[in-house]
N, C-alpha and C positions, 0 to 999 in steps of 0.2 A: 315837188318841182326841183329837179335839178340837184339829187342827195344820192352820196355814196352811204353804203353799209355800214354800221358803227364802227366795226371789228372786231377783234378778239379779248382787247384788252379793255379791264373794268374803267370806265371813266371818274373823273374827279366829282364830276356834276352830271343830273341824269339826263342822258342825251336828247330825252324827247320831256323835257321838263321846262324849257325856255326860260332858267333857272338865272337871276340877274345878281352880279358880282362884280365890284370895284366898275362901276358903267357902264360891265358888258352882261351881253345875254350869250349863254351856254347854253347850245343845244345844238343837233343831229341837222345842219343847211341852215345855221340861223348866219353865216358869211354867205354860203355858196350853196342857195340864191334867192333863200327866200330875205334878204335885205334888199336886190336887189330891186325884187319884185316890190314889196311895202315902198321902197323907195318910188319906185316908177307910180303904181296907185294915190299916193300922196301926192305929187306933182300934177297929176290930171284932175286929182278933184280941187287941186289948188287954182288950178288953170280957170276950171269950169267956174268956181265962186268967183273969179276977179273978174269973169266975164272978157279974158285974153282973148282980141283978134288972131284969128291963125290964119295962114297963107296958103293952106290944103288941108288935109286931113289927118290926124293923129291918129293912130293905133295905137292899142294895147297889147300884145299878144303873149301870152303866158302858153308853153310848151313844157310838156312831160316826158319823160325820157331820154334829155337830153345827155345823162351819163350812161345810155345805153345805143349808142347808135345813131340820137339825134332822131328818134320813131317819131316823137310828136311832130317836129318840125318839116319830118319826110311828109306826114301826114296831111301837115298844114300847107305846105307847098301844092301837094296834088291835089287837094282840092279848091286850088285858087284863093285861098285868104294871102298869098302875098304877089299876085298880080301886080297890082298896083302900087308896091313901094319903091319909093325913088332910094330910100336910102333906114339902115337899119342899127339904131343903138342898142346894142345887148351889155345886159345890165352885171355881167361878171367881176367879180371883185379884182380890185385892179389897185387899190389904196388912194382913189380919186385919181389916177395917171390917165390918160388916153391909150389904148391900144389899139394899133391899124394894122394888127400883124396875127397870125397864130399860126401852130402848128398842124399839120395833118395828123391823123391817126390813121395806125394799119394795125389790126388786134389779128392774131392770129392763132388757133388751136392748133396744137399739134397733138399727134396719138400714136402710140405705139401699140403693135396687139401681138399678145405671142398664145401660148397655149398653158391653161388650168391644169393645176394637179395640186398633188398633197404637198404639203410645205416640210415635209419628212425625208420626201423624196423628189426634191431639187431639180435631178436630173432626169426623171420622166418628164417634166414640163418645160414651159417657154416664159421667160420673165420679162412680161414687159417691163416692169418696170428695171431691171435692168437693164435693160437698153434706151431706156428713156437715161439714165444716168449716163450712159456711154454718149448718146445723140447730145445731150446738155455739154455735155466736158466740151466736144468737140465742139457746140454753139459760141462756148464762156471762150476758147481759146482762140476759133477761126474767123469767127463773123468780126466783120468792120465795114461801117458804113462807105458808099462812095458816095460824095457831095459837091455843091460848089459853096462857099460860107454864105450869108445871109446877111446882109445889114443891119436887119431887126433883131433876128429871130437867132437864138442860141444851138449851138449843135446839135442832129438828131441824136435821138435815147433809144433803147432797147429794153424793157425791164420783164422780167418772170415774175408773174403776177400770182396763178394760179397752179397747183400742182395737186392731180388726185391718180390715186393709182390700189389699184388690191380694193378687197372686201373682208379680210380676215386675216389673221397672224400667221395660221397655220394652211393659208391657202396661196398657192401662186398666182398674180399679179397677171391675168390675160390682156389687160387694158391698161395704160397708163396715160393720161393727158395732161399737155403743162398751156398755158394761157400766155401769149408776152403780150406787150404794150408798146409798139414803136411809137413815137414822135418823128413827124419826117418834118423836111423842108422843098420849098417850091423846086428844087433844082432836082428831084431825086423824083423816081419811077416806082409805084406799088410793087409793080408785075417782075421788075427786075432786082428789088430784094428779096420777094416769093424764090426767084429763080438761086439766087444765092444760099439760101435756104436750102433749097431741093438739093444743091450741088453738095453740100454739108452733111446732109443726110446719105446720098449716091459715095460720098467717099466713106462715111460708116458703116454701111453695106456691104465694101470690100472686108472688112474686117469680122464682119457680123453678119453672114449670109440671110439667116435667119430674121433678119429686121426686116419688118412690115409697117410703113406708116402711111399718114395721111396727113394733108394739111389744109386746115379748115379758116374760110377770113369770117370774122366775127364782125367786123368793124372795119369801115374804108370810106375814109372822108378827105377830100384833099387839103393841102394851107390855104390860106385865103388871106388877099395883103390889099390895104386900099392906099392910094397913092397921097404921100403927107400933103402933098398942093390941091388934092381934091376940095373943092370949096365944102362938100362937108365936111371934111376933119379940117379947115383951116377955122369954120365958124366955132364946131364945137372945142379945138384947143382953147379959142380967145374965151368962148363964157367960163370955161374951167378955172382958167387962168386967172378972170377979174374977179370970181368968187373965190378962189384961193390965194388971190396977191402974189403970183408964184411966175415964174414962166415956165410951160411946161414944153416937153418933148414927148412927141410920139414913140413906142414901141412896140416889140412885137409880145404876144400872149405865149408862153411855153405849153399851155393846151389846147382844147379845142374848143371850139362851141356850136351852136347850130348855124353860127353863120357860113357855115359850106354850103349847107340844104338852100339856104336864104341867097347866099349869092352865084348859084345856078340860075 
């Protein structure tokens, strides 16, 4: 439920070991989201032995894929398990804060293709991978977002997440593809940073006749923002607040979550 990849590097504690140290448990989603979820199960069956009056109906809803696209949640939508919600707490690590805010995601593949040959002889063949280096310089130095700021929500990001290219030492690179990661904000258009993009690539081409690309959306989810006077974020700040003796403020979330899928 809701877990990125370990990575590359060895960890301290074994990630799928739920391995408990100075209070805390080490392991692979034990923040983000399987707390959030044991938290959520624990309140309902709390609910259920106290025999709590409720004023509608409580869900539970556990979703899969959410750090891939938000599949479960597309899933759960289309088949009608969220008809009927008036309103939806998602259990994302937050450090007890309220968020009524998040970012969009726009994931995008880019590819270059050029043409195989012997890595002896350079110039029979087409490198894509160097043109993925030339097309990158040009991303790293040209691209800048156009926005309007955000009250919640902090600046959109760019980030190069994935990079794979070649098959061999001695073989030229016909393929190369790099992965980024945008973060957008409510004031900004998918299709016209797509467009930005394409213009990036159109002036490399001047330069690199030879460039062949493509560009693939991986992921396209908009922001999603609920209004701080909305009576539900005005109910659930005050319970936050008298359980924490604290006064809180709403914010916005720097990621994303299934609440895109959920508030279509």
């Amino acid at each position: 439920m809701d877990v990125v990849p370990v990575g590359e590097i060895a960890w301290d504690h074994d990630p799928f070991g739920a391995e408990e140290a100075d209070g805390k448990i080490y392991g692979r989603g034990a923040s983000d989201m399987k707390s959030g979820l044991a938290a959520m199960i624990a309140a309902l069956i709390e609910l259920k032995e106290e025999g709590t009056p409720l004023k509608g109906t409580l869900k539970f809803i556990a979703t899969v894929g959410e750090e891939t696209s938000s599949i479960g949640a597309e899933q759960l939508v289309k088949h009608g398990y969220a008809d009927e919600l008036d309103a939806v707490l998602i259990g994302e690590p937050t450090d007890n804060e309220v968020s009524i805010a998040e970012k969009g995601a726009l994931w995008l593949r880019l590819a270059t293709y050029g043409k195989t040959g012997h890595g002896s002889t350079p110039s029979c063949g087409i490198n894509a991978n160097e043109h993925m280096i030339a097309l990158l310089s040009k991303f790293q130095s040209e691209f800048r977002f156009t926005f309007e700021p955000d009250d919640l929500l902090s600046a959109p990001t760019s980030s190069i997440d994935v990079i794979r290219g070649g098959n061999g030492t001695n073989v030229i690179a016909d393929k190369c593809t790099v992965e980024i990661d945008m973060r957008t904000l409510p004031s900004q258009n998918h299709q016209e940073i797509i467009a930005s993009i394409q213009a990036i690539i159109d002036s490399v081409q001047k330069d690199i006749p030879q460039l062949k690309t493509t560009i693939e959306i991986l992921n396209d989810m908009h922001p999603v923002k609920t209004a701080k006077d909305h009576p539900f974020v005005k109910q659930l700040v005050q319970a936050v607040a008298e359980v924490r003796g604290k006064t809180i403020e709403p914010y916005g979330f720097s990621g994303y979550t299934d609440g895109a899928f959920f508030h279509k």
